[in-house]
Structures are given as C-alpha cells and as structure tokens.
N, C-alpha and C positions, 0 to 999 in steps of 0.2 A: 558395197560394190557387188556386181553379177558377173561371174565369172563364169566359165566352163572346165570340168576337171580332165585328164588326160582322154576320157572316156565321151565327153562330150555332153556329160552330166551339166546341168544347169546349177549355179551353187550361189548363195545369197552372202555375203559375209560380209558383218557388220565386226562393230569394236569388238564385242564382247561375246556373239556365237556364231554361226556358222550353219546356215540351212541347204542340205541336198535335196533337191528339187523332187529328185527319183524316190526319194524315201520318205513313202506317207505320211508317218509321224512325224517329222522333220517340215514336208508341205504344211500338214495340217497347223504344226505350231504357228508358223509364219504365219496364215492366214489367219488364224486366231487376235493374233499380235495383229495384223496388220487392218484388222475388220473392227478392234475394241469402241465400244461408243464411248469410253470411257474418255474427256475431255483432259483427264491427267497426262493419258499414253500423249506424247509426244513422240512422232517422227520423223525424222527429217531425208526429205525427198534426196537430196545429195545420197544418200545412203546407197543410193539405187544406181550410182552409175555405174557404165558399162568399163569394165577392164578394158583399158587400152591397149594391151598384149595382145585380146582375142583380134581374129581374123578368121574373112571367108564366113564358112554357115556358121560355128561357133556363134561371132560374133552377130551376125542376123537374130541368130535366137536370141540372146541377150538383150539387144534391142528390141527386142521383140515384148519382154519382159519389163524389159525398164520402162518403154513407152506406157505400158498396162498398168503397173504399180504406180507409177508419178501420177498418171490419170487419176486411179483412183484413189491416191492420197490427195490430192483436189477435189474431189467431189466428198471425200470423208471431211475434209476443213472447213468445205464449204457449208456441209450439212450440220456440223458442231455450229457454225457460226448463227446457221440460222437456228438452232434449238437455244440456244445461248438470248438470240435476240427475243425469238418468243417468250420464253421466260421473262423478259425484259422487260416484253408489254404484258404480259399476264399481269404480272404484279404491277403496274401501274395501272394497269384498267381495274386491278382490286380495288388499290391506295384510294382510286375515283370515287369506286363506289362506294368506300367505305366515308369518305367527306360526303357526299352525297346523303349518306344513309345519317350520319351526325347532323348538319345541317337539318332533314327535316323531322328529326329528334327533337332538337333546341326547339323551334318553332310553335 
C-alpha cells in the first residue's frame, strides 16, 4: 500500500517491509527490488494501492506514485515476457539447425 506519514512523507508498505520515500537508502532499495530482471522476483501490482484514508494532496501524490509503479510493473512483465519468448525461439531455431546440420551429415 502507498501511504503518507504525518509529515506528508510518501511511504511504500508492503507485508513484510516498509519503505520511506524521503530516505535514500530506503528509495534506493525499492527501486532496486522493483527494477530486478531477475524472472524469480515476483510482484504484485495490488501492492501498490493507494491508502484509502489519504486525502486532498496527500492522496494526489500517492496516486501519483501508484499510477508510476503499476506502469512500470507492466512494462517490467511485459519485457520478462518477451526475453522468455526469445529464448524460446533461440533454441528452437538451434534444435532447427542442428536437424538441419544431422540431416546433411547422414547424406
């Protein structure tokens, strides 16, 4: 969920940590976490809703945040998806060649 703290800090808080927006290392992890190419990290977009409590600008920035994040947790899905599929034809266009390259072997 994307919250705001008394102070109007932006603040990320998921199951299990809690990121202040204000506090570099804190940014920096999230975005680390949230950029991984790694196909294992799963994320899930719901994560990122907006607190329902906020209101007014609070709530603006938040949204503002959330819109940004779900984007680009879509465009991060989208891009695993296609590296996945490439891979998919890489080795089938090998498996080709390599029938290919047996075929005029035997002959």
């Amino acid at each position: 969920m994307i919250t705001c703290g008394s102070d109007g800090k932006v603040i990320v808080q998921l199951e299990e940590e809690s990121f202040d927006l204000s506090a570099s290392d804190q940014y920096a992890d999230l975005l680390l976490w949230l950029t991984s190419p790694d196909e294992r990290v799963q994320i899930d977009e719901s994560d990122f809703e907006v607190d329902e409590t906020l209101d007014g600008n609070n709530r603006a920035k938040a949204e503002r945040y959330s819109d940004f994040i779900s984007a680009f947790l879509k465009r991060r899905k989208d891009k695993l998806s296609e590296s996945r599929a490439l891979t998919a034809e890489k080795r089938e266009e090998s498996i080709k060649e390599f029938i290919e390259y047996l075929r005029q072997e035997s002959e």
